[in-house]
C-alpha positions in Angstrom: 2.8 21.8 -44.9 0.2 24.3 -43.8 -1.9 25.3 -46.7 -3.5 28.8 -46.3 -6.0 28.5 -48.1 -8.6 31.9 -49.3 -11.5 31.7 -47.4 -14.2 32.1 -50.1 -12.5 29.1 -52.1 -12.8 26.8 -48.5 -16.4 28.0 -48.9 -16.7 27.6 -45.1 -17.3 31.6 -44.9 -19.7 34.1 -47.0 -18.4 34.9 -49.9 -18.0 38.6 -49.7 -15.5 37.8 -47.1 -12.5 40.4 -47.1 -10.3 40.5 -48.7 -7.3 40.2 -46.2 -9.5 37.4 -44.6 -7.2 33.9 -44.4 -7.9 30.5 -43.7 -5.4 27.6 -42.5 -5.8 24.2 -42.5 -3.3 21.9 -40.1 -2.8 19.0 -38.0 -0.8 16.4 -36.3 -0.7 12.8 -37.2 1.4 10.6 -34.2 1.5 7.2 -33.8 3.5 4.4 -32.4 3.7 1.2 -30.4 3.8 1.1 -26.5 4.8 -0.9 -23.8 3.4 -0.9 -20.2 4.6 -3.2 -17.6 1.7 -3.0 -15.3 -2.1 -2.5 -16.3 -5.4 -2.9 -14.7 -8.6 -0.9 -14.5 -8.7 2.1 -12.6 -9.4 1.8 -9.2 -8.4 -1.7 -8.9 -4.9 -2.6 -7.0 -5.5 -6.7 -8.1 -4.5 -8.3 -11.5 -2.2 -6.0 -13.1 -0.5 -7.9 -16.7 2.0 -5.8 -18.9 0.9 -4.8 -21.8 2.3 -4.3 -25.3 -0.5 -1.9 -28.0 -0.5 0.6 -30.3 -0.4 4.1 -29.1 -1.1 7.2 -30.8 -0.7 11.4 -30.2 2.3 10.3 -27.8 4.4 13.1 -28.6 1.4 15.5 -29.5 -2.1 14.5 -29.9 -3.5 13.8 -33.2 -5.2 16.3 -35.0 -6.5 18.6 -37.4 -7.9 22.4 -37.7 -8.6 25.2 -38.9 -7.8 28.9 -37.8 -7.6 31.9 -39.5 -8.2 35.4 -39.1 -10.1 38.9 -40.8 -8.1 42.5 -41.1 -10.7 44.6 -39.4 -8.6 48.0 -39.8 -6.9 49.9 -36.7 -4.9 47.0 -36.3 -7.5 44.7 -35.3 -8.2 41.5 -36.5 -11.1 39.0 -36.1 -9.5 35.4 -35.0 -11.6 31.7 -34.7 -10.0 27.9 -34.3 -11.7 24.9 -34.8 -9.4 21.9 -33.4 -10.5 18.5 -33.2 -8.7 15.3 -31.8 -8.6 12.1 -33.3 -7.1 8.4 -32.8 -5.0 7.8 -35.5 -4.8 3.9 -34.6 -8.4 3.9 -35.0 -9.8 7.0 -36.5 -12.2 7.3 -33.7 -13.1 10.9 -32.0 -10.7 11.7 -29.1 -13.7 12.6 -27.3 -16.7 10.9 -27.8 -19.6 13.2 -28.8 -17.6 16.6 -29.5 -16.6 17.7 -32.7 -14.1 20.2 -31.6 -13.0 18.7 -28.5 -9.5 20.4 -28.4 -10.5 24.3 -29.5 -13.3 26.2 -30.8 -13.7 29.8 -30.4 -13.7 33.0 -31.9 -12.1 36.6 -30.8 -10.6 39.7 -31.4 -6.8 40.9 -30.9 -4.8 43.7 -31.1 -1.1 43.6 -30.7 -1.5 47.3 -28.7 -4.3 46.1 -26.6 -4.3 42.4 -26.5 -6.9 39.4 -27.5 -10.4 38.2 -26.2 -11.8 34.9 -27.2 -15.1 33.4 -26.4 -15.5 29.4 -26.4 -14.4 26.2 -25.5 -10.1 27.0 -25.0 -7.2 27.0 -22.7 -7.5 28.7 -19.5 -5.3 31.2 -19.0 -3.0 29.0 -16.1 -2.3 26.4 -18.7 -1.5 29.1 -21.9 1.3 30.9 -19.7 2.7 28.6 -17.9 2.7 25.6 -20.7 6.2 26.8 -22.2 8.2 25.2 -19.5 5.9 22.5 -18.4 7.6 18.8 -18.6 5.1 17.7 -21.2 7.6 20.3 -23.6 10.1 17.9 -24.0 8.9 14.3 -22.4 5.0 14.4 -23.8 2.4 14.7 -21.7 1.5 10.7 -22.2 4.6 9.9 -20.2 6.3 13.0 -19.0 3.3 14.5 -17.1 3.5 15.4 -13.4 2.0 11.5 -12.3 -2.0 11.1 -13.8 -1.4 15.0 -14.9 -2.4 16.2 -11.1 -1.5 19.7 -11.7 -3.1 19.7 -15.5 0.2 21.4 -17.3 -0.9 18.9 -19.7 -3.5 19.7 -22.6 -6.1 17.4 -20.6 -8.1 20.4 -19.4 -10.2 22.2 -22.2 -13.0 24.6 -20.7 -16.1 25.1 -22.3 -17.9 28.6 -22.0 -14.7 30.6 -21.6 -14.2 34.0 -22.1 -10.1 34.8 -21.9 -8.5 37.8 -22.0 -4.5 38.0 -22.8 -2.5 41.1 -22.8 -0.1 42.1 -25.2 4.0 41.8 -23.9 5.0 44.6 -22.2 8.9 44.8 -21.6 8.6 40.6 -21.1 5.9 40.5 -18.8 2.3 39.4 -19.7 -0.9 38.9 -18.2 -4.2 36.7 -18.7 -7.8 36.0 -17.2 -10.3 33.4 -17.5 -13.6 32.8 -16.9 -15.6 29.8 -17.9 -19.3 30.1 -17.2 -21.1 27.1 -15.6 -25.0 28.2 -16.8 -26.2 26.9 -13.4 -29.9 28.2 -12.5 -29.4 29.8 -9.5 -26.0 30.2 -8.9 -23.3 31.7 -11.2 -20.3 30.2 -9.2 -21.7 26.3 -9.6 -20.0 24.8 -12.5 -17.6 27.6 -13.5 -13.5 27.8 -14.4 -11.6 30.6 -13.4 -7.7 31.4 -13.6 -5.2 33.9 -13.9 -1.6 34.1 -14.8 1.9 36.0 -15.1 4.3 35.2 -17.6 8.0 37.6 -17.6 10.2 36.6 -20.3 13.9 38.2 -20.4 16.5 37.0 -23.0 17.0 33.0 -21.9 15.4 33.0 -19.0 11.6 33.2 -18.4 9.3 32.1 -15.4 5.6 32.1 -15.1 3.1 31.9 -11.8 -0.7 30.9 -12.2 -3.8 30.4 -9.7 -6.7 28.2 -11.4 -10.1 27.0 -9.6 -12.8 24.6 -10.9 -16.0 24.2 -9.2 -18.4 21.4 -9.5 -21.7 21.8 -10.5 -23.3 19.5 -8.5 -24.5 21.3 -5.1 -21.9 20.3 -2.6 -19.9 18.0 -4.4 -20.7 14.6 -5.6 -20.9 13.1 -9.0 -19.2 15.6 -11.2 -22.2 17.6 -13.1 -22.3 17.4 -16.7 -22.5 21.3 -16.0 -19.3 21.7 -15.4 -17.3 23.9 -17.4 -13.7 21.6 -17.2 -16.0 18.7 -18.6 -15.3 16.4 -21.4 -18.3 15.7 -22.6 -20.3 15.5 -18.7 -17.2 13.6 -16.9 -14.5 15.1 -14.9 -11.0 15.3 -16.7 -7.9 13.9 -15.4 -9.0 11.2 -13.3 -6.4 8.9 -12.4 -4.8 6.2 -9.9 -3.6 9.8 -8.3 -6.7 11.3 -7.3 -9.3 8.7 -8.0 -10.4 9.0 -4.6 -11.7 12.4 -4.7 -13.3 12.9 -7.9 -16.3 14.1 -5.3 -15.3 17.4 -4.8 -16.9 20.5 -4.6 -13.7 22.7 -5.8 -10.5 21.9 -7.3 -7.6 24.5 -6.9 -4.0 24.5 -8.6 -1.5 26.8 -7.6 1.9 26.4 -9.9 5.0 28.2 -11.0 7.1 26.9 -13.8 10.4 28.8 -15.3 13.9 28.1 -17.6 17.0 29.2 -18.9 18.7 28.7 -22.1 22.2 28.4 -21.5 22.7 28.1 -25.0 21.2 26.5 -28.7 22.5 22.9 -27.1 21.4 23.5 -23.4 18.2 24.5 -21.1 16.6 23.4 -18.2 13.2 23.6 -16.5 11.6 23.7 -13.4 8.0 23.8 -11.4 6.2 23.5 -8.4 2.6 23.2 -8.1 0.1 23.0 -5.1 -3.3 21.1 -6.4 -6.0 21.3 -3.6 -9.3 19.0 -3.6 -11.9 20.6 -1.2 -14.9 18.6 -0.3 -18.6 19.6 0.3 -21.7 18.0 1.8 -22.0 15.7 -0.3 -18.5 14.6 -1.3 -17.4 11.2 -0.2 -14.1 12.1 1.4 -14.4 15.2 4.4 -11.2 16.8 4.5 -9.0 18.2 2.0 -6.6 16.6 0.3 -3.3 18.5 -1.4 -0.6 17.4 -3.6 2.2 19.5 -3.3 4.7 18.5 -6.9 8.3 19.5 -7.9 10.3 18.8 -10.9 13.0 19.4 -13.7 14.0 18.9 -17.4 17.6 19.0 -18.9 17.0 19.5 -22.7 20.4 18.8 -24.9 20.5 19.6 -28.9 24.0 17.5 -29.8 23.1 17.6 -33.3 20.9 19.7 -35.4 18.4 17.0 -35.9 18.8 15.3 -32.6 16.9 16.2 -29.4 17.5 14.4 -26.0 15.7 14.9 -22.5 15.6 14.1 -19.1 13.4 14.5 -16.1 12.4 14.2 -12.9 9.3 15.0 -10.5 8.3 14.4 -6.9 4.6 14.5 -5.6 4.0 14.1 -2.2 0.6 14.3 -0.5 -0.6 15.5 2.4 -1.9 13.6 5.5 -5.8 13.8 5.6 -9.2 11.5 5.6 -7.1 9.0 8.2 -4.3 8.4 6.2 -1.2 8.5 8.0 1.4 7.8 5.7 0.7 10.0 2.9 1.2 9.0 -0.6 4.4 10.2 -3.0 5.5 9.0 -6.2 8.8 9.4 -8.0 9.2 9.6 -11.4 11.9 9.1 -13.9 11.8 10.3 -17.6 14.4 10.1 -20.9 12.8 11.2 -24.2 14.8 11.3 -27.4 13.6 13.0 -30.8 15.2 12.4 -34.4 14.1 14.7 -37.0 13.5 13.5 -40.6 12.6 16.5 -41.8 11.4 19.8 -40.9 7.7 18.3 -40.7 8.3 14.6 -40.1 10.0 12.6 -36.7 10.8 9.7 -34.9 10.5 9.3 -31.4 11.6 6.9 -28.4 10.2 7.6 -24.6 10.7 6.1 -21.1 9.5 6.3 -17.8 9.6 5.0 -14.5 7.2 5.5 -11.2 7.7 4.5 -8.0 4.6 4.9 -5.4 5.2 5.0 -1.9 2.6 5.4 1.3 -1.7 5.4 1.0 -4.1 7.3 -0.1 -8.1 6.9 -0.5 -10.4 4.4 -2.7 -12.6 5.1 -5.7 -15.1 5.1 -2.8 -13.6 8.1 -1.6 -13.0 6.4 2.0 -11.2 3.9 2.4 -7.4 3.8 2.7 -5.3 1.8 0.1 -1.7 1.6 -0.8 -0.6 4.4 -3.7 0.1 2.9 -7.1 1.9 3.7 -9.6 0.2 6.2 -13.0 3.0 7.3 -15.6 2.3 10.6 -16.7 -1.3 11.0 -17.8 -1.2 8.3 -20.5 -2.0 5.4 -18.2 -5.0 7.6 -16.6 -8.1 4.6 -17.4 -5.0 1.7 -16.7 -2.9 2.8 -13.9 -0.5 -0.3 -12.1 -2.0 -2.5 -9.8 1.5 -2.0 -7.9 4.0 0.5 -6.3 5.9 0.3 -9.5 5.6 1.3 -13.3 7.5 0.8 -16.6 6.2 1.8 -19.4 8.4 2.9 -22.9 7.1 3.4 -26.5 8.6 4.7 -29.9 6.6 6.0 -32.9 6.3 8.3 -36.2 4.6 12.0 -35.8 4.0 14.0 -39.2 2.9 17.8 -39.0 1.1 19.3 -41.9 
């Protein structure tokens, strides 16, 4: 259950605190057993063994935080959240090093005018488009576009980030972010930018967003622990998908995600994204590289406690740095959800991958057949082949 609790008895805040002032403590504990059919080390298309371990934040990431919010008159009220991951199999940090990896920041909002937060958040292409991402219904761990290309995952958290979110006007609503690198000498170098459009009408909504992530090493290179879309000084969301150009200089995604809601039983989703990887001097690959993605979930509701999915994506690259048979993957997905109680679940997952054409090296030049990366939750062990099984089933409990 969530617990708000008053802020001067959490003694996390002064104690004159107002008196319309809340505190609430939550979080997510998910964990489970998993089953991969072909593992190796990224990078590596040799000596791939299935695999059978304990997995954990499948459905959603383990967790806890605190959020909360002050009455500042006028109808504005002071908001923070503090949100840090954790591996329930092991109780280690989900990053090492950062003790709110998921969320920290602090803002102001205004249901005529909007909200403004400052810190380490969402940018705004993930927030609005998120609601009809695949990750909704078949996680992000195995439901993903393949290694998370197009980040409609939570695998990108910006540090520095000022965001600005409008209120709804008759379904549509808007939001900016900035994330500021802190280069010396250039205030492009390192930074996060995005915008977005979200329209929501009855059962049907659809969202559009544009979001750009710069490097902050001078021309590309090893990815600069400047970087604003850094966990911790390395680059997030490296996988058997784009291994090869983790060089760049820039990183663009363009997407578009929507549904319907045919009824309480029934709704689908769809999106397209275009994700760009643009070199510089000193990047190891020359030319870029895009991934153009499609997919779509079927969501049914037979029973009450009882959710079942279904999904399916395409990614297809383009022809550049030599390659002439440009990589693609295919990729499967069933989920199914049982609910014990309003707080408590049991879940089963399954997914298949199949890879087809080349792409480049961890070098970032030479050319290699694709392989196969489920989702994003095989990103550090991706197959060593074309093809991938992988199926797990666990417990999640919400408090």
């Amino acid at each position: 259950m969530k617990k708000a609790l008053a802020t001067s008895a959490l003694g996390l805040v002064a104690l004159g605190a107002h008196a319309q002032s809340s505190v609430t403590l939550y979080g997510i504990v998910d964990t489970g057993i998993g089953y991969q059919s072909s593992q190796t080390s990224l990078g590596s298309t040799t000596g791939g063994r299935s695999v059978v371990k304990m997995v954990n934040g499948i459905w959603a990431g383990s967790r806890f935080g605190l959020k909360g919010g002050e009455d500042l008159g006028g109808g504005t009220k002071a908001i923070f959240q503090l949100e840090e991951g954790f591996n329930s199999a092991t109780g280690a940090q989900s990053v090492p090093g950062l003790g709110f990896n998921r969320q920290a920041y602090v803002g102001v909002t205004n249901a005529n005018y909007g909200s403004f937060t400052a810190g380490r958040q969402y940018t705004s292409y993930y927030t609005l488009l998120s609601p009809y991402s695949p990750t909704t219904w078949l996680t992000g761990a195995y439901g993903s576009h393949p290694g998370d290309i197009d980040s409609l995952d939570t695998l990108y958290r910006v540090n520095n980030s000022l965001v600005y979110t409008s209120p709804n006007f008759h379904g549509l609503t808007a939001s900016g972010s900035y994330s500021l690198g802190g280069v010396a000498g250039s205030f492009n170098a390192g930074s996060t930018w995005s915008a977005a459009l979200q329209y929501l009408n009855g059962p049907f909504g659809i969202a559009a967003g544009f979001q750009r992530i710069n490097n902050s090493t001078s021309g590309g290179g090893a990815w600069g622990p400047d970087s604003t879309a850094s966990n911790n000084g390395s680059q997030p969301g490296v996988s058997g998908i784009n291994n090869g150009y983790q060089t760049a200089q820039a990183q663009q995604r363009v997407a578009v995600t929507g549904g319907y809601a045919f009824s309480s039983q029934w709704d689908v989703s769809f999106s397209y994204s275009n994700v760009q990887y643009i070199p510089g001097t000193n990047s190891a690959f020359r030319s870029q590289a895009t991934f153009n993605t499609g997919g779509a979930v079927v969501h049914f509701k037979p029973l009450t406690a009882l959710d079942l999915a279904a999904g399916f994506s395409y990614t297809r690259a383009t022809q550049s740095n030599g390659i002439t048979s440009a990589a693609s993957y295919q990729q499967y997905n069933l989920s199914q959800y049982y609910s014990l109680s309003k707080r408590t679940g049991l879940y089963a997952l399954e997914a298949y991958q199949r890879a087809g054409g080349q792409t480049i090296g961890s070098n970032g030049k030479s050319i290699i057949n694709a392989t196969a990366d489920i989702g994003d939750g095989q990103n550090g062990a991706p197959s060593s082949s074309r093809s991938q099984f992988a199926a797990g089933v666990g417990i999640i409990h919400r408090f």
